[in-house]
Legacy VTK file of the C-alpha trace (Angstrom):
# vtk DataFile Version 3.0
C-alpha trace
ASCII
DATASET POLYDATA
POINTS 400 float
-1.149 -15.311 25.330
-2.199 -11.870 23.619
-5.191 -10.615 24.701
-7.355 -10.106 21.481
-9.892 -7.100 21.537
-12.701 -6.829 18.908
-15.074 -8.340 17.505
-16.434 -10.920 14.380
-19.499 -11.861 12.818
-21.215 -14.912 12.631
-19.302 -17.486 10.274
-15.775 -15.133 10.401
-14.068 -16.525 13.746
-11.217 -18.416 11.544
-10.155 -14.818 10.826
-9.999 -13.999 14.735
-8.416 -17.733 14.850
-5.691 -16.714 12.258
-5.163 -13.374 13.759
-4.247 -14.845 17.298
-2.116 -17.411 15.379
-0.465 -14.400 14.090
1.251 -13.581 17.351
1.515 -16.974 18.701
3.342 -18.219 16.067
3.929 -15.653 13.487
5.886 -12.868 15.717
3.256 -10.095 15.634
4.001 -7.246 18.150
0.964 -4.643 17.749
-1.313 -5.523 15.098
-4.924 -5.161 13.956
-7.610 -6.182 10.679
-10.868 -5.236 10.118
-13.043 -6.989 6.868
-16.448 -4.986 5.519
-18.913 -6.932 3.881
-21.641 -5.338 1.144
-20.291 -2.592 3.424
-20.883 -3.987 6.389
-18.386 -4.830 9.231
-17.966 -8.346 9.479
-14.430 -8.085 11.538
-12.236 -5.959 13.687
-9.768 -6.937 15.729
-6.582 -5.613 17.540
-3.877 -6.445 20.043
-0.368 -6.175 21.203
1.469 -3.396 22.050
1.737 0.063 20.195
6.058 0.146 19.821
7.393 -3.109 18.052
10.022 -3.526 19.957
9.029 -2.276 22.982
9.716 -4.612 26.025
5.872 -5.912 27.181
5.814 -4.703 30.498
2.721 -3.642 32.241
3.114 0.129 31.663
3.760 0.027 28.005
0.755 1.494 26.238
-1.803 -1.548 24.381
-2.532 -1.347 20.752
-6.010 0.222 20.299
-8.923 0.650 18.574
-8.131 3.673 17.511
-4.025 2.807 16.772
-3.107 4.343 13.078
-0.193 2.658 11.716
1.996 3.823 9.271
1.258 1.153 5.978
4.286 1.798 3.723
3.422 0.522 0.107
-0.095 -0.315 0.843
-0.072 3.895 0.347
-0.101 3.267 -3.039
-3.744 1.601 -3.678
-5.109 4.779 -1.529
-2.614 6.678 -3.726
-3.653 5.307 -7.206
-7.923 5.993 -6.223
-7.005 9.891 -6.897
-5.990 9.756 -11.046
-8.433 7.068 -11.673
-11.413 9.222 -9.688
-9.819 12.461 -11.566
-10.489 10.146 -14.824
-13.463 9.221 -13.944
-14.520 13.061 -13.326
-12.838 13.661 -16.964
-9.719 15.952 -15.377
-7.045 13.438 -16.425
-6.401 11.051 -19.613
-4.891 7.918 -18.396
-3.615 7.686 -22.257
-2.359 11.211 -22.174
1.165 12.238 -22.299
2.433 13.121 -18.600
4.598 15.964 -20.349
0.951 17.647 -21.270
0.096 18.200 -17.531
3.947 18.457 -16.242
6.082 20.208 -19.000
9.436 19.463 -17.525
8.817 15.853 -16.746
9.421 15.497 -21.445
13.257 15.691 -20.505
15.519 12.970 -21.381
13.340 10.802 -23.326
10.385 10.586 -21.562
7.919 12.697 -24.257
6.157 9.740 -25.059
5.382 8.074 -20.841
1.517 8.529 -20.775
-0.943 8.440 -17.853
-1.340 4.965 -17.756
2.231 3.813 -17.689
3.137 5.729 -14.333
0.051 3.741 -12.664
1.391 0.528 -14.039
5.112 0.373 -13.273
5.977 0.527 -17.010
7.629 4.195 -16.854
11.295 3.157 -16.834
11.940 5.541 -13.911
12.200 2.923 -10.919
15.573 4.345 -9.677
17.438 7.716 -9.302
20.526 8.244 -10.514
21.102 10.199 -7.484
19.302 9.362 -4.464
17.806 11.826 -2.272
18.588 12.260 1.013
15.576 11.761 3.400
15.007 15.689 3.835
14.680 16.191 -0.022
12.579 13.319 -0.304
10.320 15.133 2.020
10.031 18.671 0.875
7.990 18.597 -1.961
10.388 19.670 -4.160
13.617 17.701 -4.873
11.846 14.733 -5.451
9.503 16.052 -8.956
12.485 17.670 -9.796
14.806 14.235 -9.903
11.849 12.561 -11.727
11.424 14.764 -14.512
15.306 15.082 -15.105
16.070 10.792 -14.792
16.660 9.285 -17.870
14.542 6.319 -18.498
16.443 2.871 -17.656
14.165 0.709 -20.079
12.045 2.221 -22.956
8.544 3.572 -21.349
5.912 0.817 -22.124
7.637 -2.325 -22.981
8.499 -3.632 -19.806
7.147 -2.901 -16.086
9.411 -3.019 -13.202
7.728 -1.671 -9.567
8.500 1.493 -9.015
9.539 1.307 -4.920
9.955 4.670 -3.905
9.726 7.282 -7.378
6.219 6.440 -7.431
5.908 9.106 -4.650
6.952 12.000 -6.952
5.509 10.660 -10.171
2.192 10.324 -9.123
1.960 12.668 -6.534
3.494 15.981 -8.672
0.591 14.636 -11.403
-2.168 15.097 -9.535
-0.599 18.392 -7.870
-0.387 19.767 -11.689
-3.812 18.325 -12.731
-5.547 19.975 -9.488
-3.517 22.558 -8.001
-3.734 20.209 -4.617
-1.671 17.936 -3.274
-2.223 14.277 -2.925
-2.693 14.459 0.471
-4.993 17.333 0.478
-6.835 15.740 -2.169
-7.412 12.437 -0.713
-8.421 14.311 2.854
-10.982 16.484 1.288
-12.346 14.184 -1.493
-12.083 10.639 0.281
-10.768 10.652 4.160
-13.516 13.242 5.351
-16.943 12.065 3.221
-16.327 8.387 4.423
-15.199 8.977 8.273
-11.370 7.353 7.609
-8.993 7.273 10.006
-6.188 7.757 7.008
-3.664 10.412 6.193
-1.162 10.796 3.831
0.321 13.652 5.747
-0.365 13.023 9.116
-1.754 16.183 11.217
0.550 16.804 14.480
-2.584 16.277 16.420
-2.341 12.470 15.427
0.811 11.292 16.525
0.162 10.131 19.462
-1.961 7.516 18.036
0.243 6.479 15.668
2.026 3.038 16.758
5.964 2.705 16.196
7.321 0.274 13.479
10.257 -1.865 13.992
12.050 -4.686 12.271
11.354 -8.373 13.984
12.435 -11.756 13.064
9.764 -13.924 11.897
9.714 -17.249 14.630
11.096 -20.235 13.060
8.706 -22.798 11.302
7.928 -25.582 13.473
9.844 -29.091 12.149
6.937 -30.432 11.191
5.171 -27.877 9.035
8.458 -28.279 7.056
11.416 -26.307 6.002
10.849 -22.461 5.204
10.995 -21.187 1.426
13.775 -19.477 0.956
14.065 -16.913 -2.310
15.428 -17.617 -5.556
18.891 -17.303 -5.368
18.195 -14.308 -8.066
15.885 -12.755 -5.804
18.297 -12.805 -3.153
21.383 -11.853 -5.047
19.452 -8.629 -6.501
18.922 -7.264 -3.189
22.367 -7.846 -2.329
23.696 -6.420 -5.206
23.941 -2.623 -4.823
24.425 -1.907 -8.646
21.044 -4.008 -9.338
17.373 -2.526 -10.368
16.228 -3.579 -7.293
19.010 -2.436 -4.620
18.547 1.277 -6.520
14.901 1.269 -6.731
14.685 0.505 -2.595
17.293 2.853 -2.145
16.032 6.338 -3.998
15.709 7.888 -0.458
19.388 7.352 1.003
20.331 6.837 3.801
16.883 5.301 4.751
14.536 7.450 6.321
13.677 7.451 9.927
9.666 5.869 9.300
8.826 6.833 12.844
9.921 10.484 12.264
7.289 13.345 12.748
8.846 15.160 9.902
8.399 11.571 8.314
4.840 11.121 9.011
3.765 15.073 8.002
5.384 14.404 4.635
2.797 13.657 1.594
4.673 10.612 0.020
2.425 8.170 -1.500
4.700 5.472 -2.555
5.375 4.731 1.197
3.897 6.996 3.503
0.488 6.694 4.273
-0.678 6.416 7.943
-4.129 4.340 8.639
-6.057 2.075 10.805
-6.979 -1.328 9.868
-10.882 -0.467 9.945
-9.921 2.526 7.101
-7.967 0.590 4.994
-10.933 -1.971 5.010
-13.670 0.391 4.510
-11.608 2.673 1.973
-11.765 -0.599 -0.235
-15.178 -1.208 0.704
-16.246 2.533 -0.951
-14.509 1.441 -4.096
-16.524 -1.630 -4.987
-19.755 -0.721 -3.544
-21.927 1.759 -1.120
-21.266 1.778 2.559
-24.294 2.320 4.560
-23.268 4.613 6.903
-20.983 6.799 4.442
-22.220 10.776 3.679
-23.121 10.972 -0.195
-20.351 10.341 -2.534
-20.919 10.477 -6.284
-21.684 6.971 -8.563
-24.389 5.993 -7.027
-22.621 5.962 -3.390
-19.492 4.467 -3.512
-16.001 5.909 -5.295
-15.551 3.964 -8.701
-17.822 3.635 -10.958
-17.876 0.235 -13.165
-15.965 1.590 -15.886
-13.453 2.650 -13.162
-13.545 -0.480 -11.279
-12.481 -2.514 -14.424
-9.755 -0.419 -15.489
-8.345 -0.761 -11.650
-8.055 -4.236 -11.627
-7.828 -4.979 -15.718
-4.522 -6.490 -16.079
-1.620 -3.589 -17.476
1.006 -5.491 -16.666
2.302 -9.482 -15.983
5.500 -11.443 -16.316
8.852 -10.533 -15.073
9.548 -7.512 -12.951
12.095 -5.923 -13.600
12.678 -4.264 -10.271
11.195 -7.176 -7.808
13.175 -9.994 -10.281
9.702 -12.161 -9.731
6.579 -12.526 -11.849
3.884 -9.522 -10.738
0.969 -8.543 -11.647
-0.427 -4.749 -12.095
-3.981 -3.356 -12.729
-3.822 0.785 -12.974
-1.747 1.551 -9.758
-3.169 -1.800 -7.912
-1.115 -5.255 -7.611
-3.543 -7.988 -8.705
-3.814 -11.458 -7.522
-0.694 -13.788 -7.890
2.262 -16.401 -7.024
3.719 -12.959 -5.789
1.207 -11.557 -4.249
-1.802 -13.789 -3.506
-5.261 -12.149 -2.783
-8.796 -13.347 -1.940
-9.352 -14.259 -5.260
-8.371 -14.009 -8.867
-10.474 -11.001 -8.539
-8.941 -9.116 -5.894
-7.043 -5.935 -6.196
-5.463 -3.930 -3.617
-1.410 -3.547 -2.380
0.839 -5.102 -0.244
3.545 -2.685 2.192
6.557 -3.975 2.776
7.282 -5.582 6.021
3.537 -7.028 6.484
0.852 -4.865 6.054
-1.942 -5.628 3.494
-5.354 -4.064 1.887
-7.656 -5.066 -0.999
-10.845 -5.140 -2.303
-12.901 -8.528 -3.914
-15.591 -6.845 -5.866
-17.238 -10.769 -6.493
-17.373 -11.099 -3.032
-17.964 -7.488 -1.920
-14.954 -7.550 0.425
-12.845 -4.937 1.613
-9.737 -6.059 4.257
-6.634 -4.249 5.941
-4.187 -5.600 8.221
-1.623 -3.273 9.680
1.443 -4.130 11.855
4.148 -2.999 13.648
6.489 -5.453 13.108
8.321 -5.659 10.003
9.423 -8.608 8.997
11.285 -9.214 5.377
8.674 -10.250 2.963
7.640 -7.736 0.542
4.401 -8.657 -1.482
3.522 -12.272 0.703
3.734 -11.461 4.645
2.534 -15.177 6.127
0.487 -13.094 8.317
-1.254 -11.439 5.881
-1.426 -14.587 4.249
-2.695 -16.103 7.113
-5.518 -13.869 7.304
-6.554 -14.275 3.766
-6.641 -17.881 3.750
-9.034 -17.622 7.011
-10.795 -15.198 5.117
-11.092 -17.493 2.552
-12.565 -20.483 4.051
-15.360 -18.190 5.873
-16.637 -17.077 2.597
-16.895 -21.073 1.237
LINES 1 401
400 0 1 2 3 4 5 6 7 8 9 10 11 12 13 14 15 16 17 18 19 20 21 22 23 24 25 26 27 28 29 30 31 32 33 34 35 36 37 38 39 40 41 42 43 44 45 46 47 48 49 50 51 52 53 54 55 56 57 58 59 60 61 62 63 64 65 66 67 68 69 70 71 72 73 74 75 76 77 78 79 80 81 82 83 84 85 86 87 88 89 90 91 92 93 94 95 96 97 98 99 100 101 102 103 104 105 106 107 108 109 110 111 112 113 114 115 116 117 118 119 120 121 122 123 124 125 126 127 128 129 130 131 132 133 134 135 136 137 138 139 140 141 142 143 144 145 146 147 148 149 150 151 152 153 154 155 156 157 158 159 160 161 162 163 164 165 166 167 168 169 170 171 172 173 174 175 176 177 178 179 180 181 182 183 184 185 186 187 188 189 190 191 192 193 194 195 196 197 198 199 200 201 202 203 204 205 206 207 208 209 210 211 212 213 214 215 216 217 218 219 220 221 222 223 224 225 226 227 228 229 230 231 232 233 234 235 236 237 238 239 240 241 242 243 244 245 246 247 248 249 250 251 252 253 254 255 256 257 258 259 260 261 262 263 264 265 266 267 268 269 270 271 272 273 274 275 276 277 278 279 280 281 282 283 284 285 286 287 288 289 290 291 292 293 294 295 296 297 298 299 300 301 302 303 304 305 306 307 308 309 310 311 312 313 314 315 316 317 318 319 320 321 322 323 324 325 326 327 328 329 330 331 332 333 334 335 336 337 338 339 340 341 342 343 344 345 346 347 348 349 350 351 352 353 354 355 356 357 358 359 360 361 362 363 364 365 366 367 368 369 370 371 372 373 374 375 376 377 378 379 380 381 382 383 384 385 386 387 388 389 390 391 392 393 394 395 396 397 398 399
């Protein structure tokens, strides 16, 4: 039996029910979530052990309260805040031209990508035709470079296909040229710091220790009576076998896959994939995007980060049907995954990002909820971990 720290409000114990479900039957090694309400802390939770696959003996160190994790893709809702705040503060045009801030990135056909199609996984530029080894990927450099040289692999707007690991250099070289800052920086001095996070995207030496270890686990098998488990399509599964497909190529712009647990890894600024965070900041991040947080120093729009206008072009549907890089139906707001088959939320509301491997984040403006999960354990699900799931669905039922 894990041994469950934390606490819930009133009405929320199915989501401490769920969680503890998670590692009885769902193969969670270190894990934690935390839900704000109106901006107000309704849950947070953690247990397990701080190394995946370390062997549970009594002098291996406890998951925290404090335990940051790093959250892969979920990087990219923190990620996509930054150009829709720089909007919002009229420093970028989502429907300008990318070339007008980044000159170079107009080579091989790419004059006409605007703003808005970078956010929404309709730039064509999902793969590399040369991967970058995992010390280019990290050095700031290599990786704009190999952006604004790829050729296109679809024409820029007419189809959207998710953009795995070049959203790192596409979106953080943007806001580098737009602000003379990078991401990171930005999202430290502008976000992290006025709301108390717990979140880096670049994580300071001083913070390692902290930081748990992720690992790859086998999720348990399903019980006989709860039925057999789904499997993929078999064109799911044959596009991640396939190295020559969209999807193989898109996973695989940083090759040979980069050590995740690597210092060098962790002090990098890559926000396709890179962000390091505690449950409690992922929730409350979300929390300061829909609404004020109580105990937050004074941000602008009336105390919390989007306004309105902001808020609806976040979750606004940009892009729906096939993808052409996950080979299922998805759904994209401006840089945020919205509620779907793929990737099911709160509600049809919801907006937020998945990381691959298990970890989760959103925001339900109709509800006023904010939720993270983070993990340790990686299992093989990319946009629908059950554990996540799990969480939401117990979320779900508190709220009726």
């Amino acid at each position: 039996m894990v041994d469950v720290q934390g606490t819930v409000a009133d009405g929320f114990e199915p989501v401490r029910d769920a969680f503890v479900d998670n590692f009885a039957r769902r193969g969670d090694r270190g894990a934690a979530v935390a839900v704000y309400r109106e901006g107000h802390k309704v849950v947070d939770l953690w247990a397990g052990v701080k190394d995946a696959h370390g062997g549970g003996g009594a002098g291996e160190a406890p998951w925290a309260q404090d335990t940051a994790q790093v959250v892969r893709s979920v990087t990219k809702g923190i990620a996509a805040a930054v150009p829709l705040l720089l909007h919002q503060r009229g420093q970028l045009d989502l429907d300008g031209r990318v070339g007008t801030y980044w000159p170079e990135f107009k080579a091989n056909g790419k004059e006409r990508v605007l703003v808005r199609h970078l956010l929404s996984h309709r730039a064509g530029l999902p793969v590399l035709d040369t991967p970058l080894a995992p010390v280019q990927a990290i050095d700031g450099f290599h990786g704009p470079r190999a952006v604004a040289a790829q050729q296109p692999v679809w024409e820029p707007g007419t189809a959207h296909g998710y953009h795995a690991q070049t959203y790192s250099w596409l979106i953080g070289e943007l806001v580098r040229r737009v602000t003379g800052r990078t991401i990171g920086r930005w999202i430290a001095e502008e976000i992290a710091r006025p709301l108390g996070l717990d979140l880096w995207l670049g994580l300071p030496p001083e913070q390692r220790a902290r930081v748990g270890r992720i690992g790859p686990v086998e999720a348990p098998p399903v019980p006989a009576a709860q039925g057999p488990r789904l499997r993929p399509k078999r064109s799911v599964a044959e596009a991640y076998q396939n190295p020559d497909s969209l999807t193989r190529r898109a996973f695989g712009a940083i090759s040979p896959a980069p050590d995740e647990n690597d210092p060098a890894y962790l002090e990098a600024e890559l926000p396709a994939s890179g962000g390091v965070a505690t449950a409690d900041a992922l929730a409350r991040f979300y929390a300061a995007l829909i609404g004020p947080l109580p105990s937050a120093g004074p941000l602008r729009s009336g105390g919390r980060l989007f306004a309105p206008a902001t808020l609806t072009l976040a979750r606004t549907e940009e892009s729906a049907g096939p993808d052409e890089v996950l080979v299922v139906g998805t759904r994209f707001g401006l840089g945020y995954m919205l509620h779907g088959p793929a990737s099911p939320l709160l509600t049809p509301g919801s907006f937020g990002h998945p990381g691959r491997g298990g970890s989760l984040a959103f925001a339900d403006p109709e509800s006023g909820i904010g939720f993270g999960y983070v993990t340790n354990g990686m299992q093989r699900g990319v946009t629908a971990d059950p554990r996540a799931q799990a969480l939401v669905r117990a979320l779900r039922a508190a709220l009726r």
